[in-house]
N, C-alpha and C positions, 0 to 999 in steps of 0.2 A: 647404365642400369636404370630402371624403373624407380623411380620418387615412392617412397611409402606413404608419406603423405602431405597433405597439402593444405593452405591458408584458408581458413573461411572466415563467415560473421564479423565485418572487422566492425569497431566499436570506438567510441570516444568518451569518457568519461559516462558510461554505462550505457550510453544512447547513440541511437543509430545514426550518422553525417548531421551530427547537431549543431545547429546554428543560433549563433550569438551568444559564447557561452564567453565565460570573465575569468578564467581559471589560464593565469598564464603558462602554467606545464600543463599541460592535458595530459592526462593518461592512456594510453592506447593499448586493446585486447583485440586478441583472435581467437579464432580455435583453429585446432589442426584433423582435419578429417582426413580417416585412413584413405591412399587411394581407392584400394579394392574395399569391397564390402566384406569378402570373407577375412580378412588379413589381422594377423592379431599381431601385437608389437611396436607398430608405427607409434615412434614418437619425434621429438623435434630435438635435437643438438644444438641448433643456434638458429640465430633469425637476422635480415637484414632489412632494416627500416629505410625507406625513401620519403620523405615529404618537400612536397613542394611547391610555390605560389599560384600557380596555374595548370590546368588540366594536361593543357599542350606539355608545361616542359618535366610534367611527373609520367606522361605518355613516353618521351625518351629516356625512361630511367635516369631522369636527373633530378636530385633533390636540394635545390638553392637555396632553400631553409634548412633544412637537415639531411643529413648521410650519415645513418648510422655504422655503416661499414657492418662487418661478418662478426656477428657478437654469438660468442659460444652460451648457451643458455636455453634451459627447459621452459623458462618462463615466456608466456604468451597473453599473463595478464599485467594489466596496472603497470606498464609500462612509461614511465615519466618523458615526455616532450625533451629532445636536449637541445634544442637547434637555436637559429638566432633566432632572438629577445622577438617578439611577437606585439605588434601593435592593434589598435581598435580598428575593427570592419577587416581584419587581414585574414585573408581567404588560406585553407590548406589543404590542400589535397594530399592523400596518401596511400600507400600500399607497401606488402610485405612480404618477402618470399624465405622460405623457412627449409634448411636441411636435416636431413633424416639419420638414423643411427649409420648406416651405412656409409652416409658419408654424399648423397645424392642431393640435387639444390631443387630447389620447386621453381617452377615460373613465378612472376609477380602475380598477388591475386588480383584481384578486381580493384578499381580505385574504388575508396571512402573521401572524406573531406569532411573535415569540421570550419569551421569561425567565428574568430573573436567579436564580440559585441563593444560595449563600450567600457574602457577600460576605467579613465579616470572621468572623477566629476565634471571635470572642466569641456569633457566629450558632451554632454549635455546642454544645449544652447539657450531651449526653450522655457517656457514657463509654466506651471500649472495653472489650469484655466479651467470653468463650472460656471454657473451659475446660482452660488450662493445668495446673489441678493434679486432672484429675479423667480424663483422657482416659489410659489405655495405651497403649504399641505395639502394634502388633498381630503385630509381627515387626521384628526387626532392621533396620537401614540406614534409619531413620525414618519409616519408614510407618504413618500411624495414621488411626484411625477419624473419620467426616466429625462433627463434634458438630452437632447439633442444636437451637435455641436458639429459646423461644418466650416471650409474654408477652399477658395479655388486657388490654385498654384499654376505657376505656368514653368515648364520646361520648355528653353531656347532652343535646344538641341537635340539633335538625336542620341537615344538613352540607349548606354549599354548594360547598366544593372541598377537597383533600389533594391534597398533593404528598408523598414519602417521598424523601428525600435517604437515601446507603446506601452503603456503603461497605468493602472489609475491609483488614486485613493478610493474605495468603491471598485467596481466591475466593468468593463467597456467592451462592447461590440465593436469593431473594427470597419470603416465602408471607404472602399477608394472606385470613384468611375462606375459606380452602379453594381458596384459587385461587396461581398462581403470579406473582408480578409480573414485567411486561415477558417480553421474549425475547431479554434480550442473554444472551451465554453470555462464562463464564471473568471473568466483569467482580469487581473494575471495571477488567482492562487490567494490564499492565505496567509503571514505574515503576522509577525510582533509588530507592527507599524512603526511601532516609536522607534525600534531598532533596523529594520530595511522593508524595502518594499522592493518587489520583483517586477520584472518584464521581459517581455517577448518578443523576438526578432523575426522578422516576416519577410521571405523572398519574395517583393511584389514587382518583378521589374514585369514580366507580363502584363499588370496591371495600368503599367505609368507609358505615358507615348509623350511625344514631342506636341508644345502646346499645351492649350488650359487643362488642366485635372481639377477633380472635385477628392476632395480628402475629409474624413469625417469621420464620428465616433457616439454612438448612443450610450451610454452613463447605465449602470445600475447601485444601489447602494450596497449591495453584500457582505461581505464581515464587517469592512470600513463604518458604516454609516447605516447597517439595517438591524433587524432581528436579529440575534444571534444569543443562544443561551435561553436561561431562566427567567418566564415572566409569572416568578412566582412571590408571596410573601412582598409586594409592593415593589418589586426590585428593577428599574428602569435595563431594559434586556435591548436599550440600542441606541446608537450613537458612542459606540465604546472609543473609538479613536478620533472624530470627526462628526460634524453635521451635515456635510452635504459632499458630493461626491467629485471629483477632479480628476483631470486628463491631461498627463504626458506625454507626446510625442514627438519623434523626430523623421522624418525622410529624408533619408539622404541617396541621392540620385546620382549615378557616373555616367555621366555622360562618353559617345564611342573617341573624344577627342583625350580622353584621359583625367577633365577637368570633371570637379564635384559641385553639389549645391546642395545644402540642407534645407529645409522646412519644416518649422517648428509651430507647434503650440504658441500661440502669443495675443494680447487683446484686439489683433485684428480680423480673431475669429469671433462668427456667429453663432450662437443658440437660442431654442426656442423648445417649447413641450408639445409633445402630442399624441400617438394614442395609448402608448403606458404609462397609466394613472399611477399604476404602482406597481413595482416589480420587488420582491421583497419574499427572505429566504424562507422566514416562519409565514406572513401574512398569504405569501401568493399571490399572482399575478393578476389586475385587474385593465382590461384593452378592450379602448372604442374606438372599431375599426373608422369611424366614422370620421375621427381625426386624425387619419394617417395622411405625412405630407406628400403622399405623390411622391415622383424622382426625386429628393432633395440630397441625395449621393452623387449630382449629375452637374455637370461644369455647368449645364445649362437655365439649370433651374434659377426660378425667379423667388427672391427671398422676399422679395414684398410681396407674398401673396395675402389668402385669409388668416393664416396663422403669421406671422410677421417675428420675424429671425431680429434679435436684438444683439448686442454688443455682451460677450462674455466677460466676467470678473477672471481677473489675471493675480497668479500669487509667484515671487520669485521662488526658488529652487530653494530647500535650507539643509542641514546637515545628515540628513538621514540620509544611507546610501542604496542605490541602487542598484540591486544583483538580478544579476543575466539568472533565470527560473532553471534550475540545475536538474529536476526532474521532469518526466512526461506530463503535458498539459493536463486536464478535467476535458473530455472528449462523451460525444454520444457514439458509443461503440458497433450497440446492436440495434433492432427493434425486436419488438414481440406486439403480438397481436393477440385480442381478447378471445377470451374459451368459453366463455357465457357469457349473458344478459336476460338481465330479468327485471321487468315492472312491478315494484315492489309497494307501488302507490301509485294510483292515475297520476301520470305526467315523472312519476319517478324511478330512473334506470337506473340498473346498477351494474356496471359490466364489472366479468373476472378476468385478471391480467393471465389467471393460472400460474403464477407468480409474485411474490413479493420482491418487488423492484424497487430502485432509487432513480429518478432522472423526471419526465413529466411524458404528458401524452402529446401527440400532435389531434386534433378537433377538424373534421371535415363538418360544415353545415352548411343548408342554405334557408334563408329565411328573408322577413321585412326589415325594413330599416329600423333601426334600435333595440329589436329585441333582444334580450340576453340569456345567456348559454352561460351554466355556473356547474361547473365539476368540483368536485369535495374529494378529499384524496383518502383509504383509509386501508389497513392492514389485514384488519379482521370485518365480521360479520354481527352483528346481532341475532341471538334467537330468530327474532321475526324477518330477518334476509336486510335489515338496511344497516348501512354503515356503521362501524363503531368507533367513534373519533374520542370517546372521554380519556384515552389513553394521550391524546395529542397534549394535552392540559393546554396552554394559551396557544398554543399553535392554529392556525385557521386553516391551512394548507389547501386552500382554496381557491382557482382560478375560474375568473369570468369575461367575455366574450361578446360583446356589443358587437351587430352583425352591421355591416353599411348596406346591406343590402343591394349584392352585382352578382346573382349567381351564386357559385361555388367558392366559400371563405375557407380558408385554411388559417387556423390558429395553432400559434404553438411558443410558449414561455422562453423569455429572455433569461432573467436573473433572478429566477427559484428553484427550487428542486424541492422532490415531496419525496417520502417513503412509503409505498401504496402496493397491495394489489388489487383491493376495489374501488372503484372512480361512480360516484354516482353523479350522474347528468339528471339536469334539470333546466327547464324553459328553452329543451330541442323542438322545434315544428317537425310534427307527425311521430313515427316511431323509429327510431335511429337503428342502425342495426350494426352488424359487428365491423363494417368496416367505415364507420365513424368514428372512429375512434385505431389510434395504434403507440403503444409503448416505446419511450425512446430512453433506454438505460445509460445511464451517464454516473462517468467514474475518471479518478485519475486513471491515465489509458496506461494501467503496468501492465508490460503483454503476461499472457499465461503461460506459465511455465512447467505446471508437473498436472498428471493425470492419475486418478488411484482408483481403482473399481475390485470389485471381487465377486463372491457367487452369491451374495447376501443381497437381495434389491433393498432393505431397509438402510444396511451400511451405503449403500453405494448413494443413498436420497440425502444421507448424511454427508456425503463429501459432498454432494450437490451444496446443499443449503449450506455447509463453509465457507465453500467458493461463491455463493453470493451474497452471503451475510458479509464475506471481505469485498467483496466487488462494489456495495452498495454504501460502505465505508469508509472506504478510501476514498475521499476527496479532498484534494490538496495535504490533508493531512488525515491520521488516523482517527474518524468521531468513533464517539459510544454509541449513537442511533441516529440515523438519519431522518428522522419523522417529528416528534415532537419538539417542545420549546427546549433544545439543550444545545445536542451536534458539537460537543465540546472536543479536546483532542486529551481525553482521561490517560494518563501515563501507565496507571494500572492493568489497564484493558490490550495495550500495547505489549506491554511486556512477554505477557505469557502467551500471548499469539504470535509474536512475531516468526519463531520458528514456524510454527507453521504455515506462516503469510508469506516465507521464502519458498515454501516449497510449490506453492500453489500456483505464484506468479512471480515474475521478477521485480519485486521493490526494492533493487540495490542502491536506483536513485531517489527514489520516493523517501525512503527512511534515513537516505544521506541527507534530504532536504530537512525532513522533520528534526532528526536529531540538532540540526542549527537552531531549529525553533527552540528545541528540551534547554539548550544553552542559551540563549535569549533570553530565558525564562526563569534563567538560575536567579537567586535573590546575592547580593551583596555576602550574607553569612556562607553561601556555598549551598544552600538550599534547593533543589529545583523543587519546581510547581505542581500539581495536582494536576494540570492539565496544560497543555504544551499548544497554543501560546497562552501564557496565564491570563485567562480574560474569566470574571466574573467571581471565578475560584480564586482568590487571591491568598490564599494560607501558605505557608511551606509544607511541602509533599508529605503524605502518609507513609508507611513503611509497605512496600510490596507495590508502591503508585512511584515513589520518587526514583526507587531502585531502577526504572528504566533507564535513568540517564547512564546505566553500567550496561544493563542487561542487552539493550538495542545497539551501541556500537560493538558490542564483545560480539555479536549475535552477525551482523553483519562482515566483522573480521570473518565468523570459523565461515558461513555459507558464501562470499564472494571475496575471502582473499584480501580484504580490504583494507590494507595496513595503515594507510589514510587516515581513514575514520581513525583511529588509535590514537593518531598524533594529534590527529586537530584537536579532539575532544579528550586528551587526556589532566591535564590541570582539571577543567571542568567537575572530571570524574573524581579523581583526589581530593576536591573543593568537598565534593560532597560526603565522601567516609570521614576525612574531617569536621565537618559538619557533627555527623551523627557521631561519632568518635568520642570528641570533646564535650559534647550533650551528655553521655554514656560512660562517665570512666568507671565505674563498674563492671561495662560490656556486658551489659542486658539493655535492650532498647528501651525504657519505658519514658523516658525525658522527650520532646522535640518531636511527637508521632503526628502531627497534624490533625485530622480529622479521624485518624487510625480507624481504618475501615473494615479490619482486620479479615478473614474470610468472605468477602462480599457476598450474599443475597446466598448463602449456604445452604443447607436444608436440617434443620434441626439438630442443628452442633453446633456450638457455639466455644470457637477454638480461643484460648487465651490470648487477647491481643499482644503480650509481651512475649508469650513464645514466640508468634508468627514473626513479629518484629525484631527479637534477635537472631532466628534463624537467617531472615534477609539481610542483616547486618552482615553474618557472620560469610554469606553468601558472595556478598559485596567484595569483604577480604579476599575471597578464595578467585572470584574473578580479577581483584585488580593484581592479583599477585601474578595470576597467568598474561595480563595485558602487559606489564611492567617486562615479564621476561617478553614477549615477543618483540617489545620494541628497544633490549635490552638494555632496561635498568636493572639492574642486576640488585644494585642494594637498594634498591623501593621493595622488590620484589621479596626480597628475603626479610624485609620489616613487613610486609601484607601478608608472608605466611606466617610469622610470627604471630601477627594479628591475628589472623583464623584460626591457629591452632587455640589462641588464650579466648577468644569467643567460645569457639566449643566446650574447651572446658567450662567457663564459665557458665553453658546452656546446660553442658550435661549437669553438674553441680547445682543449681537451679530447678532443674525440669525435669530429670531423667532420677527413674527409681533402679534398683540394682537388677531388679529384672527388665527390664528395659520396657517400662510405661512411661508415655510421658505426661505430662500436664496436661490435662482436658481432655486426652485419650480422643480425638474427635480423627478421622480419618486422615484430614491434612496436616494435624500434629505430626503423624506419623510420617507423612509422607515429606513433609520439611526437613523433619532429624535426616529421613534416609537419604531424599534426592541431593541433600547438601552435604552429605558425609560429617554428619557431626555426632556421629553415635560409635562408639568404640567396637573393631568388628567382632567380639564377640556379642555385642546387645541387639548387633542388624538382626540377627535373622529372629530374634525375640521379638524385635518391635516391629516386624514385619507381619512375623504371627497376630500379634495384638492387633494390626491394622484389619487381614484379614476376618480376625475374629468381628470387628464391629461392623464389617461389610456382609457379614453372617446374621448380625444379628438383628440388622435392617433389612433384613429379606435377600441376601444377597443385591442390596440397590447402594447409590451411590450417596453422600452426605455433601460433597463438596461444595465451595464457590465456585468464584470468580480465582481464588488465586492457588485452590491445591484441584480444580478439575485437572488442569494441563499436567502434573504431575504424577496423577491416578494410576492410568495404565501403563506409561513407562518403567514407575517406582517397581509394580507386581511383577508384569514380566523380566525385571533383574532382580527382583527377590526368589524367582522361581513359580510364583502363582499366574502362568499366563493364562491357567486357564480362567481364572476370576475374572482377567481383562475382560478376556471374550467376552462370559458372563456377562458384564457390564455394558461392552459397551454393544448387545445382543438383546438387552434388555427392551421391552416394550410397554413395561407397567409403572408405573410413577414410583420416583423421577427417574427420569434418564432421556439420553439421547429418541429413542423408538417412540416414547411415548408424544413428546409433540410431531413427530412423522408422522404417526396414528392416527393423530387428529389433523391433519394436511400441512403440518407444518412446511415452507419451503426455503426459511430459513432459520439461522440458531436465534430461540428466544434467548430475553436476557434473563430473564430466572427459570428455574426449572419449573414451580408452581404458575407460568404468565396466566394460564389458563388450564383446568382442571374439570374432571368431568363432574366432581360433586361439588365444586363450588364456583365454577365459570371463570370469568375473569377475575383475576388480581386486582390488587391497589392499584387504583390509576392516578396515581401521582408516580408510578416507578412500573411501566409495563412496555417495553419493547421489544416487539416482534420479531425486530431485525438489530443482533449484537452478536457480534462478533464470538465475545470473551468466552465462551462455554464449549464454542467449536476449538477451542486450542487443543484437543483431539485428533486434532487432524494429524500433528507431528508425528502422534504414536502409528498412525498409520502409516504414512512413508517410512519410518525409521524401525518400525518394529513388527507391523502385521508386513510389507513389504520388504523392508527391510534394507532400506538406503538412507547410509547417513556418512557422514563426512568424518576423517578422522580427524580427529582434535591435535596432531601434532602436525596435520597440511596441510590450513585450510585451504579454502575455495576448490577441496574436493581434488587437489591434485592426489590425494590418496584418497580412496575410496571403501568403507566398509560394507560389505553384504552380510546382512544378517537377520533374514528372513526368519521368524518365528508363526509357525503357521498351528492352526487347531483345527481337530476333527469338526469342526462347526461349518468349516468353509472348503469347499472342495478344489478354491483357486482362490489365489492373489495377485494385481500386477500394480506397479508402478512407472511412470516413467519420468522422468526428470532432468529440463533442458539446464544443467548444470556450468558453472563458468565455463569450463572445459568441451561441453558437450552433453549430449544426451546420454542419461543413465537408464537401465531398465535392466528390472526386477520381476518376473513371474514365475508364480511356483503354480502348482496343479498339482490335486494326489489323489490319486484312487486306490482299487482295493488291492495290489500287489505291485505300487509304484509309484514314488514321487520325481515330479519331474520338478528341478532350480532352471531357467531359462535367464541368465545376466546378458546383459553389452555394456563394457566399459570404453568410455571414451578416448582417441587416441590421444596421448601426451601423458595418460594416468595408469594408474593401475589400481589393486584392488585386494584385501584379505575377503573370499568370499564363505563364508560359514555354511557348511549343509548340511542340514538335519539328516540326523540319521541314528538309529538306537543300536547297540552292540553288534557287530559282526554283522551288519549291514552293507554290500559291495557298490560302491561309487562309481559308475563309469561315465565317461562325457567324450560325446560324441562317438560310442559304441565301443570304445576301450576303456581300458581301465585309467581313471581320472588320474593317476600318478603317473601315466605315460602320455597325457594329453602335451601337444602344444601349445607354450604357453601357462601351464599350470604347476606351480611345485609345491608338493605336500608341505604344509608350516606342523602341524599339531593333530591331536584328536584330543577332545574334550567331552566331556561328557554326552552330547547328547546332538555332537556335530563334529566332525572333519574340519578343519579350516588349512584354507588353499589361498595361495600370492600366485595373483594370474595380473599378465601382460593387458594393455586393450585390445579389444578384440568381443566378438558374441561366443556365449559358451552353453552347452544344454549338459545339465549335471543328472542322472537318474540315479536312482537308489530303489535297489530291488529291494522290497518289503520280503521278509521271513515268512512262509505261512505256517 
């Protein structure tokens, strides 16, 4: 008989044949794709894993490491490694073939392979090495030149593989034999320093031959040792871990006789500076081309030249350890290319990215010897067309460009990155034109993962500007703005995006990495920090900032299944309701609130900071109570619901009047009571009215922050008021979503007011362009206007809910959604005598899919009547929907309109 379905996407600990990872079980995912396209039902009954050391002997279905034999089981994800015990540099290859309900086997899919990096410290040979006592400032406030650091090696033998494990304190370019290693950029990443420092394993056996090699690494200072944060109020914003910047490496080379040989970092390498004066995250890149050294990547190069290569400072190895970078590198992804330019002053240009981006430009020029070429980087405009940088506050974000004068220079930043769409150039020869210049966006590389559009071009600018307000964000870990003196990793800003930052792209490793950082960060009392790694911000967490450390693993269990994440970080999380707990025996937050931020950058409501804070308290119990049962603690769980329930009453007893007003009456009052269930269900639909009511009396506009936007439109459309959502989020007049579209916005400002047509720009000590925090709207659009969401008793979507809620406002919606499992999709359409539901659910899941529909309205899919479809079996009718449990498969559901 014919296979229903079959292996695909295989996966290792969320990344694609990842190499050099430190995790001795890996975890191992697939998905199962229906054979046929049309086929509804395919799912998987069991699976058989093979891994094995070499390509050749997992090519004969042999697994020498592991044989899992014919395991009966639905599961396809987070599957734990079971084979023998696994050593450093041990290569594996694998694959998986999977039976169907029928009872039919698949072929083996394709091979995948992962390998281990360096397990223990003692794998580690070499030494950290820089040039601490040989490098000058280059200028005041600690800007100093990039060192450059080389060494020749020789291989006896003919090589059959290298791997370069590499590492810095600071940032490091990679160069073996005149070429550059890999393309991650800013690596190896960001880090608690004090607590681990990361690295990255590099297949360079192409690179290495038999005979001398040149091996080498250019240095930048980045988190380590640069800019980073507030250079405000006198507050020294660098040198947070270190003074100068250092380089770890190892090569280690197999030669085809089977024997090894390492090469390490050690003081019989050289280094020397030359032509990046300064590379530096807030300052910006400063390069004269004029002292670049020629080939000095090259076995052949001469170290006595005019720049003259000295003897590097050598530091032994000390306790901090070193973890294999467990998420996707900081990559330049895409380009973009500028959409104007305009001389806004003789001699001064100003191109438009037509974009607000994060990453830098690449510079074509040609000129005389020393002249300089200075690009300013800036978001917005001035009235009179030139840059408006007062928002950057000490940031310089400025790169310059000393020509050696040979023709055609190509310039393009090491180790900075800017938040920009306008670049104004200055001291180009003649008049530069647009292809002088080209945008290079850079981000951690999380691939993309869901798409949302509908008939609206304002909403659909809006998911645009989401999706790059999180794209320009993401690096290494989650900042608050990518442009000025901050770029911190705010726990706050985290929180209530994340949902939506799952759906948009896949950060299952990205936020597995972070969340290490959130716990690095905890304080001794159980405290975490204000901003995840605590650097600058040293207080204990705010209430609705610190709640990440719950909100971002619980969030990553329901969207990838991630039972993991539960365990590592569950003390952590317990550390923390203790924490506030024992602050609290009252149970109202007002003890221990840090900087209590309470509604961040709102709009005229001013929500009481101790409501908002025991709502999150109380929110805190009601998640650790569902964490506790999933990884069954059964009596934690039943002390955390105990907990929740004695919080609410204590909020309602506190805060709540008999008709159901709460304290401060401000929008996200409302919306805390309700999205957290602490309001008795006769006062919901009271205090719902109350909410609508003050959304009425603001003009039907919104009030929120930072921390009740994300719960806005979800709250209404389960109170019944979707049409208010719409409303809202249709809006184009101040404040709301439309109104910075209006004015070109192309991503989420961080306040609603950043800029205003009757009073311009905001306070510029607090205005960026590009934040995330206010797009966390986007959830309510996959989950609620599309209407894919994961159900809460399976996660990673092996049960899937449809439940599309659509408005006369829009005469379509689609989503799609490459899910653990597989890709989801979501389109509805309706016109004047007919709405069309269009789902696909992925094979191995299934699905309750809800279809609107109003009284004695007939259902039919795929031209019968939907209770006789394949695949589909009536559950209910509900007021104002059908809801059906269908198989996977694609299904098209119509609903004749009444005329």
């Amino acid at each position: 008989m014919t296979i229903e379905i079959i292996p695909a996407r295989l996966r290792c600990e969320y990344l694609d044949n990842p190499l050099g990872i430190d995790c001795r079980e890996p975890r191992l995912s697939w998905i199962g794709l229906a054979a046929h396209p049309e086929q509804r039902g395919a799912r998987q009954t069991a699976y058989h894993i093979l891994v094995a050391s070499d390509e050749a002997t997992l090519a004969r279905d042999q697994g020498d490491l592991w044989d899992s034999g014919k395991v009966h089981s639905r599961q396809s994800q987070h599957i734990p490694y079971a084979g023998r015990p696994l050593s450093s540099g041990q290569a594996c290859w694998w694959k998986v073939r999977i039976w169907d309900a029928q009872g039919n086997v698949s072929a083996f899919s394709e091979a995948a392979h992962w390998e281990i990096g360096l397990l223990e410290p003692s794998d580690w040979q070499g030494q950290w090495i820089g040039m601490a006592n040989q490098v000058a400032k280059h200028e005041a406030h600690g800007l100093q030149p990039s060192p450059y650091l080389r060494t020749t090696i020789t291989c006896e033998k003919s090589v059959s593989r290298a791997r370069l494990y590499i590492t810095a304190r600071g940032l490091y370019e990679a160069h073996l034999n005149g070429q550059r290693v890999g393309n991650a950029c800013l690596a190896p990443g960001w880090t608690e320093y004090t607590k681990r420092v990361q690295y990255q394993t590099y297949d360079v056996t192409g690179q290495v031959h038999q005979g001398e090699n040149a091996l080498g690494a250019i240095l930048g200072t980045g988190w380590y040792c640069g800019h980073v944060g507030f250079g405000l109020n006198g507050k020294q914003n660098y040198h947070h871990y270190g003074t100068t910047p250092r380089l770890l490496l190892q090569l280690v080379v197999t030669y085809t006789d089977g024997s090894r040989q390492a090469f390490v970092t050690d003081e019989t390498w050289k280094g020397t500076t030359g032509p990046i004066l300064y590379s530096d995250f807030l300052a910006g890149e400063a390069y004269d081309a004029r002292l670049e050294l020629g080939h000095w990547d090259q076995a052949d190069y001469n170290e006595g030249g005019e720049q003259a290569w000295q003897p590097v400072s050598a530091w032994e190895q000390d306790a901090i350890p070193l973890v294999a970078q467990p998420d996707q590198p900081i990559r330049a992804t895409q380009t973009l290319h500028p959409q104007g330019i305009e001389e806004v002053s003789p001699g001064v240009y100003v191109y438009d990215m037509g974009q607000n981006m994060v990453g830098w430009v690449q510079l074509r020029v040609r000129g005389e010897a020393g002249q300089r070429v200075q690009l300013r980087f800036a978001e917005m405009r001035s009235p009179d067309g030139t840059i408006y940088t007062e928002n950057l506050r000490s940031a310089r974000q400025t790169d310059s460009y000393i020509l050696k004068g040979s023709g055609d220079e190509i310039f393009e930043p090491r180790f900075t990155f800017h938040g920009f769409r306008y670049i104004e150039v200055t001291g180009y020869t003649g008049i530069p034109d647009l292809s002088a210049l080209r945008g290079c966006v850079v981000h951690s590389d999380t691939p993309l993962s869901g798409t949302f559009e509908c008939s609206d071009p304002m909403v659909n600018q809006l998911q645009k500007n989401i999706t790059w307000g999180q794209r320009g964000n993401f690096l290494s870990i989650p900042t608050d703005c990518p442009q000025r003196d901050e770029r911190l990793g705010w726990m706050g800003d985290a929180q209530i995006f994340i949902r939506t930052a799952c759906y948009n792209m896949d950060v299952s490793a990205f936020f597995s990495k972070w969340m290490q950082d959130v716990v690095d960060a905890q304080a001794e009392n159980g405290a975490f920090g204000e901003v995840s790694p605590r650097l600058l911000v040293q207080n204990d967490a705010s209430p609705a900032w610190g709640n990440a450390g719950i909100i971002v693993p619980w969030t990553l269990y329901q969207m990838y299944g991630d039972r993991r994440v539960l365990e590592r970080h569950y003390t952590a999380m317990a550390r923390w309701v203790h924490y506030v707990r024992e602050a609290n025996p009252d149970l109202l937050w007002v003890h221990k609130t840090g900087n209590n931020y309470g509604d961040w950058l709102s709009i005229d409501a001013e929500t009481p900071k101790d409501v908002l804070a025991t709502a999150y308290f109380a929110y805190d119990a009601l998640l650790m109570e569902q964490v506790a049962e999933a990884l069954e603690r059964h009596t934690d769980a039943e002390q955390y619901r105990t907990l929740y329930q004695e919080i609410s009453e204590a909020f309602c007893r506190a805060y709540v009047t008999d008709d159901g007003r709460i304290k401060g009456e401000t929008q996200t009052c409302y919306l805390l009571a309700l999205r957290m269930g602490l309001l008795p269900q006769a006062l919901r639909p009271l205090a719902a009215s109350h909410l609508v009511e003050d959304i009425e009396k603001k003009g039907w506009h919104l009030s929120t922050g930072f921390v009740g936007v994300g719960y806005l439109c979800p709250v209404l459309t389960e109170a019944g008021y979707n049409d208010v959502a719409y409303r809202l989020l249709l809006n184009d007049t101040f404040p709301s979503w439309g109104y910075s579209i209006k004015h070109g916005a192309t991503t989420i400002w961080e306040r609603w007011d950043g800029w205003t047509e009757e009073r311009g720009f905001q306070d510029v000590g607090m205005n960026s362009f590009n934040h995330y925090s206010l797009g966390s709207v986007g959830q309510w659009l996959y989950e609620y206007v599309a209407g894919i969401s994961v159900d809460p008793q399976e996660p990673g979507f092996q049960h899937i809910l449809i439940r599309p809620n659509p408005n006369p406002r829009l005469t379509y919606a689609q989503a799609e959604f490459d899910s653990p499992l597989g890709k989801i999709v979501s389109h509805w359409q309706q016109h004047e005598d007919i709405f069309i539901l269009q789902v696909t659910i992925p094979a191995n899941s299934s699905a309750l899919v809800y279809v609107p529909r109003e009284k004695g309205q007939a259902i039919f899919e795929g031209g019968s009547a939907a209770t006789a479809a394949e695949g589909v079996s009536f559950v209910r009718d509900e007021e104002h929907s059908t809801v059906f449990d269908v198989v996977s498969g694609s299904y098209t559901f119509e609903v004749k309109k009444q005329k």
